[in-house]
C-alpha positions as CSV (number, residue, x, y, z in Angstrom):
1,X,16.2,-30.9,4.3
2,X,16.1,-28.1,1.8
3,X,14.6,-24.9,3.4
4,X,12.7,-22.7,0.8
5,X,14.0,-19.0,0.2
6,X,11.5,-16.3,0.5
7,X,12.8,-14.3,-2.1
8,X,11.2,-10.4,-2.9
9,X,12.3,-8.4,-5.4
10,X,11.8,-4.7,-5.6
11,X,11.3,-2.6,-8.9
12,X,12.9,1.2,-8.4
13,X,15.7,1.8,-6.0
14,X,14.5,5.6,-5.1
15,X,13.3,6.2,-1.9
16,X,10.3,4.2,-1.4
17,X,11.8,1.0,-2.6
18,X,15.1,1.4,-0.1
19,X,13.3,2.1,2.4
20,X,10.8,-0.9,2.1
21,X,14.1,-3.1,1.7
22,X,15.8,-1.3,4.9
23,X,12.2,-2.2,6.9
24,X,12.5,-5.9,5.5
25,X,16.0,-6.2,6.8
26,X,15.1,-5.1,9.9
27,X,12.3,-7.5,10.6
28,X,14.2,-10.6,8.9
29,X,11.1,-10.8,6.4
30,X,12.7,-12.6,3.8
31,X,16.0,-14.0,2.9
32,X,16.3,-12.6,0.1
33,X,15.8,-9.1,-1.6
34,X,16.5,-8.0,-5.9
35,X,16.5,-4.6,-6.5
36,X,16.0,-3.7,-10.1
37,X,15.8,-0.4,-11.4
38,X,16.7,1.9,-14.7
39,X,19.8,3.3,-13.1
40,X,21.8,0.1,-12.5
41,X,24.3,1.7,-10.9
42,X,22.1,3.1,-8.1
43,X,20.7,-0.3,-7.6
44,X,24.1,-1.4,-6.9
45,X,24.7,1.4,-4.8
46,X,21.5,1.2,-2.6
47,X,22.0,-2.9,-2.5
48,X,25.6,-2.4,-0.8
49,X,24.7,0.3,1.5
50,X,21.7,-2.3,2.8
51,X,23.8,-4.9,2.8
52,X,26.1,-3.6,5.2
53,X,23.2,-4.1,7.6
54,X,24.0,-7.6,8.2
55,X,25.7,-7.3,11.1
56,X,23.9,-5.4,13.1
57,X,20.7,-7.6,12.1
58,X,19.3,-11.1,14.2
59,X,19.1,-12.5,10.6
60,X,21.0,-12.1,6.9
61,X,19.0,-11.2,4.7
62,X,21.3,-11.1,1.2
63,X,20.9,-7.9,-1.3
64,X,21.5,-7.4,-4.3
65,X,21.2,-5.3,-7.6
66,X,19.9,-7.4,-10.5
67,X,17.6,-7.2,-13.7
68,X,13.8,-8.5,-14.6
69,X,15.5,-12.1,-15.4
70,X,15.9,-12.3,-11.0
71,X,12.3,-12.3,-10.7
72,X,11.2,-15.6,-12.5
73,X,11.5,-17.2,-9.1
74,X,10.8,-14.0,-6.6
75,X,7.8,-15.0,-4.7
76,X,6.8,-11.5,-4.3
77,X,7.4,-8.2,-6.6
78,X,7.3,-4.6,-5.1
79,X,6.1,-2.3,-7.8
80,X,7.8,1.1,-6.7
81,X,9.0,2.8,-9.7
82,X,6.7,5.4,-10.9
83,X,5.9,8.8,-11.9
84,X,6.8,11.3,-9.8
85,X,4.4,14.0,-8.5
86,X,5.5,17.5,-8.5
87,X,4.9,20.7,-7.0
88,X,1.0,21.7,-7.0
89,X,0.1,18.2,-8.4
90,X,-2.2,15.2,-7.1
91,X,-1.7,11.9,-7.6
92,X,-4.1,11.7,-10.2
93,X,-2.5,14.4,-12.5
94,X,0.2,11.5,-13.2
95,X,-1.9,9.0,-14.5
96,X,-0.8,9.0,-18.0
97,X,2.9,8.7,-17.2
98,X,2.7,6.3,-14.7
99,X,0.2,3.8,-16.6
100,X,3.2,4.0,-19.0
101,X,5.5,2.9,-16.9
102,X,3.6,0.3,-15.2
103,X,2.8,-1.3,-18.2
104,X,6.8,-1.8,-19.1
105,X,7.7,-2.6,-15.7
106,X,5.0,-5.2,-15.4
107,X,5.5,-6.7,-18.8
108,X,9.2,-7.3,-18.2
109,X,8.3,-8.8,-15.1
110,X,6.3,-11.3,-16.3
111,X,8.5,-12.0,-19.3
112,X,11.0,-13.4,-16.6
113,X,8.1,-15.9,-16.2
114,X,7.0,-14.5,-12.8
115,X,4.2,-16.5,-11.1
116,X,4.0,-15.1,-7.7
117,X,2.6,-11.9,-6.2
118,X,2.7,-8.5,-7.0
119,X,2.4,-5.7,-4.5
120,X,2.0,-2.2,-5.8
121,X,2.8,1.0,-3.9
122,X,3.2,3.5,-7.1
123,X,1.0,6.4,-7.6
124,X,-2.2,6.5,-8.1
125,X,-1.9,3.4,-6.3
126,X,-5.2,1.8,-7.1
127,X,-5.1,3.1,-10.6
128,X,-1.6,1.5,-11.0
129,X,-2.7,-1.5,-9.3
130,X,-5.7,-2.1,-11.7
131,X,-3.1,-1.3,-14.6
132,X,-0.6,-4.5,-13.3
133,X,-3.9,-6.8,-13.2
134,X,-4.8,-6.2,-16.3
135,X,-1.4,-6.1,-17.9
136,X,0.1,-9.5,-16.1
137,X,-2.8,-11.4,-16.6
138,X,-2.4,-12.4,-12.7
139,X,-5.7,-13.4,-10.7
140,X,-7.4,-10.1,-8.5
141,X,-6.0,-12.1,-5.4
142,X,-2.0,-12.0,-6.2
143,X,-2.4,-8.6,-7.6
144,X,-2.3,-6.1,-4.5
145,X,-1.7,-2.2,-3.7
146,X,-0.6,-0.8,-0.5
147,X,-4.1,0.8,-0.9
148,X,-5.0,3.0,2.2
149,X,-2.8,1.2,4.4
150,X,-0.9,4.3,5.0
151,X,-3.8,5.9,5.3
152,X,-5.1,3.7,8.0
153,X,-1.4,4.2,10.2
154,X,-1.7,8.0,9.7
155,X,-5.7,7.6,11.6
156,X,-4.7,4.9,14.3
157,X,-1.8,7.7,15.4
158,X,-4.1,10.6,15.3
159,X,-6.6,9.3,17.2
160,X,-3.4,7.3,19.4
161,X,-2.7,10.9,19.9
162,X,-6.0,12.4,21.3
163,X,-7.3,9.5,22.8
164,X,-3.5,8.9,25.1
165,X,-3.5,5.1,24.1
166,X,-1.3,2.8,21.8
167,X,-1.6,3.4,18.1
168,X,-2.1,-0.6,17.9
169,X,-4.8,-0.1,20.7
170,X,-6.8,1.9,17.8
171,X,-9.0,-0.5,14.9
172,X,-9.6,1.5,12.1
173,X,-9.8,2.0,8.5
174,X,-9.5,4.9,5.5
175,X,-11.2,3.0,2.5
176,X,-11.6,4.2,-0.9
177,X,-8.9,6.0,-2.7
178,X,-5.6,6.8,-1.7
179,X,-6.1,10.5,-2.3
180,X,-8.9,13.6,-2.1
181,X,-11.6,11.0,-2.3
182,X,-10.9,8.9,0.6
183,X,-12.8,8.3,4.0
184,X,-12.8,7.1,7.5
185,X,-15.4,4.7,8.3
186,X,-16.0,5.6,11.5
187,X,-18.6,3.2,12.0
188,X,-16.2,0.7,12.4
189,X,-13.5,2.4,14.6
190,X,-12.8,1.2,17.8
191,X,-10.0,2.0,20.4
192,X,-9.9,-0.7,22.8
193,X,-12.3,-2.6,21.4
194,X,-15.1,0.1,22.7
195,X,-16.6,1.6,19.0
196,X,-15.1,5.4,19.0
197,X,-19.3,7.0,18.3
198,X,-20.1,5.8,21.5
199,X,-16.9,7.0,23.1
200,X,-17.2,10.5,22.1
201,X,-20.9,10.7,23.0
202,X,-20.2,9.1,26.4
203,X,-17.3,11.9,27.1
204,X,-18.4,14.7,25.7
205,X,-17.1,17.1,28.5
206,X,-13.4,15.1,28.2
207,X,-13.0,15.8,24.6
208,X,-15.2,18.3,24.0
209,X,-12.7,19.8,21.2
210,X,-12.6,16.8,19.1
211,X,-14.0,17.0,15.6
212,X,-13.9,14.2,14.0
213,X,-14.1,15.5,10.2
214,X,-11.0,17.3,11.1
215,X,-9.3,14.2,12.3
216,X,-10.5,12.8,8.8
217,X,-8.8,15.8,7.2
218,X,-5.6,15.0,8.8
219,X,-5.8,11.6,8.0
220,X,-6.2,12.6,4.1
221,X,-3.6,15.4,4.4
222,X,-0.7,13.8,6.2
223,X,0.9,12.7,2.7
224,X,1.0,16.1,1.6
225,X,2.2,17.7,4.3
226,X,5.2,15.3,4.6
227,X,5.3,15.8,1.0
228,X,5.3,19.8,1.1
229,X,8.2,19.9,3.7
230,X,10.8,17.2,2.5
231,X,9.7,16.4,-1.1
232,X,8.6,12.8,-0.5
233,X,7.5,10.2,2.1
234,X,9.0,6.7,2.4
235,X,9.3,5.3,6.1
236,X,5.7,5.1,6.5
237,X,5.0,3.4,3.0
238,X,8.1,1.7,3.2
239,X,7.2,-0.2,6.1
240,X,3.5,-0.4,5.0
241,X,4.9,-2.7,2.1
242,X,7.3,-4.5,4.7
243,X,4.1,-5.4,6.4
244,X,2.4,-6.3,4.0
245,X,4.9,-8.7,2.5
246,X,5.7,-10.4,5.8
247,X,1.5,-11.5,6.1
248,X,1.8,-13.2,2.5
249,X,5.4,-14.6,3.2
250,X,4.4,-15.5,7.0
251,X,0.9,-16.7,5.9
252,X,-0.1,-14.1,8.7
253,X,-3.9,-13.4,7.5
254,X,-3.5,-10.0,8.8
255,X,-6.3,-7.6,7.5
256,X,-4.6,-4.4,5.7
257,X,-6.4,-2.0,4.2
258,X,-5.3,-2.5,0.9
259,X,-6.1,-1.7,-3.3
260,X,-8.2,-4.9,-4.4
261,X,-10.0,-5.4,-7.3
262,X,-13.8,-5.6,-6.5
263,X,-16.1,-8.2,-8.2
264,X,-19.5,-7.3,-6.3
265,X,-18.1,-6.5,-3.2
266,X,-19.7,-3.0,-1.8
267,X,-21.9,-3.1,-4.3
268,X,-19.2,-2.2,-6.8
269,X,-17.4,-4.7,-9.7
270,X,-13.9,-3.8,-12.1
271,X,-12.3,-1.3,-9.9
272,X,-9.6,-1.1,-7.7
273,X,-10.2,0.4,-4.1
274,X,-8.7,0.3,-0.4
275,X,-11.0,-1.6,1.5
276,X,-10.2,-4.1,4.5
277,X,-8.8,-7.6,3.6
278,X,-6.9,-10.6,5.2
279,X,-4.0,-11.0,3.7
280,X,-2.0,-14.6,3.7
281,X,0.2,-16.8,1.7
282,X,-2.3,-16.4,-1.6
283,X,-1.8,-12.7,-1.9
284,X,-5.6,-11.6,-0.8
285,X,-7.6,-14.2,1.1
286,X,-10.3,-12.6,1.6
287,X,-11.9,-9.2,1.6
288,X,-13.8,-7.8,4.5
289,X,-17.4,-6.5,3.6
290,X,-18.4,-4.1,6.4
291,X,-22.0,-3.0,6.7
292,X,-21.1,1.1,6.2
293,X,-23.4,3.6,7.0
294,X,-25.9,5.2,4.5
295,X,-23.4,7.7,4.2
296,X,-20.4,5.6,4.2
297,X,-21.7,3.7,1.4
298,X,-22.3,6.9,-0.5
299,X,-18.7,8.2,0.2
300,X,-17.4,4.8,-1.0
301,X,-19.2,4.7,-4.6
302,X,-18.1,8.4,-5.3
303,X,-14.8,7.3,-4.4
304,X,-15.0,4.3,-7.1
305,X,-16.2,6.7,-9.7
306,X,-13.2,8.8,-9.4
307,X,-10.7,6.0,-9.9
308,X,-12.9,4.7,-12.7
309,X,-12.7,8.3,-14.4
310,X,-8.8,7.9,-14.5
311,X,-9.1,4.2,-15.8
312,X,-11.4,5.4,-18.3
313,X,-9.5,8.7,-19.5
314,X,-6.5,6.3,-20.2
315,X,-8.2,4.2,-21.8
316,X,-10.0,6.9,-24.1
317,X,-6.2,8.3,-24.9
318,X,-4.2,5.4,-25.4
């Protein structure tokens, strides 16, 4: 009997992309893993160096270098390559250059004949995201960015932190953007189960420094911070999209916060935004519809306008 390989391919071999392909080694995700980029050689480059993992690995998982032909039969694409953000930009100030790109990228993908799912991590995220939807032609539910998945890891070990428990002991989600606009919904934290509001108004005198706007704050800034110091990030995202493709390849139904594109969900329709979903062998199963707070609600349609300001400007320039 014929087993089926789980094959991903990854578009950009910089940072991001290797280190989502060292994560999926690691965890035996797939069997499989393409890496196309621009600079061949590099691909080639970054494709032995993983290979060389192999051995040290409970599975093989076979890399290689390759071009948009490899991903007619990929059941999953990583969209990585993208603009870069410089020094005393936000992710927004790349729009232009990175709807460019996505827009090549995701037209020679699907000229391969690509049918399976896309996941997006390039910046803006949930710009570029709505950019691949519109451009492959795809369904909203194979069409996915890494969204504030991040966002969500970065919370979970904060509050991991102040709280002395497991970052996996911590439910929560950032929604909205992934960038200045985003938010905790702290309506809907809980660490052990027990919803955080009631936690800090029970224990006041135990954590009386704790301020949870700050916590927010970090949440938000963490990106930056890393970015300010080293120039990039790429474990965190890198195994954000490892985790993500192993709940569509594993038919996990794991929720992620992740970029979807809403059709009357929140109130909101034809934008692309991190909120909770349950991810699975479709791409996105189904998105979770939380009952926010008045002022949840409100943080979440400012948030929408934003993105649909940058969809809009490109569309008013191109």
């Amino acid at each position: 009997m014929g087993k089926k390989n789980r094959k991903v391919a990854i578009i950009g071999s910089g940072l991001v992309g290797s280190s989502s392909a060292y994560a999926m080694i690691n965890q035996s995700i797939c069997d499989e893993i393409v890496i196309v980029s621009r600079n061949h050689e590099h691909a080639l480059a970054q494709a032995l160096d993983l290979s060389h993992c192999a051995d040290f690995t409970s599975t093989r998982t076979r890399v290689r270098a390759g071009h948009y032909a490899d991903c007619a039969d990929a059941d999953i694409v990583v969209l990585t390559a993208g603009a870069n953000v410089k020094a005393g930009q936000k992710r927004m100030d790349i729009i232009a250059e990175a709807a460019a790109i996505t827009r090549e990228v995701v037209s020679s993908v699907m000229s391969s004949g690509f049918d399976g799912i896309f996941v997006v991590a390039a910046n803006p995220v949930d710009v570029v995201t709505m950019i691949a939807a519109q451009v492959s032609g795809l369904p909203r539910h194979r069409v996915i960015g890494t969204g504030t998945s991040i966002d969500s890891a970065r919370l979970k070990t904060l509050l991991a932190d102040v709280f002395q428990v497991d970052p996996r002991s911590v439910h929560g989600y950032a929604m909205g953007e992934h960038g200045e606009s985003q938010f905790v919904a702290w309506s809907h934290v809980t660490i052990g189960g027990k919803p955080i509001l009631h936690i800090v108004d029970e224990h006041k005198l135990r954590f009386p420094d704790l301020d949870l706007n700050d916590i927010a704050r970090k949440t938000k800034d963490a990106g930056w911070e890393i970015f300010t110091r080293k120039g990039s990030t790429q474990f965190g995202i890198g195994s954000a999209i490892a985790y993500i493709t192993r709940s569509i390849l594993n038919d996990d139904h794991r929720i992620i916060a992740v970029s979807a594109i809403l059709d009357g969900e929140y109130g909101q329709k034809d934008v692309c935004v991190g909120v909770p979903a349950i991810i699975g062998d479709g791409g996105i199963e189904e998105l979770i519809e939380f009952n926010l707070s008045d002022e949840e609600q409100i943080l979440f349609g400012r948030s929408c306008e934003i993105i649909r300001s940058g969809v809009d400007g490109l569309a008013q320039h191109s």
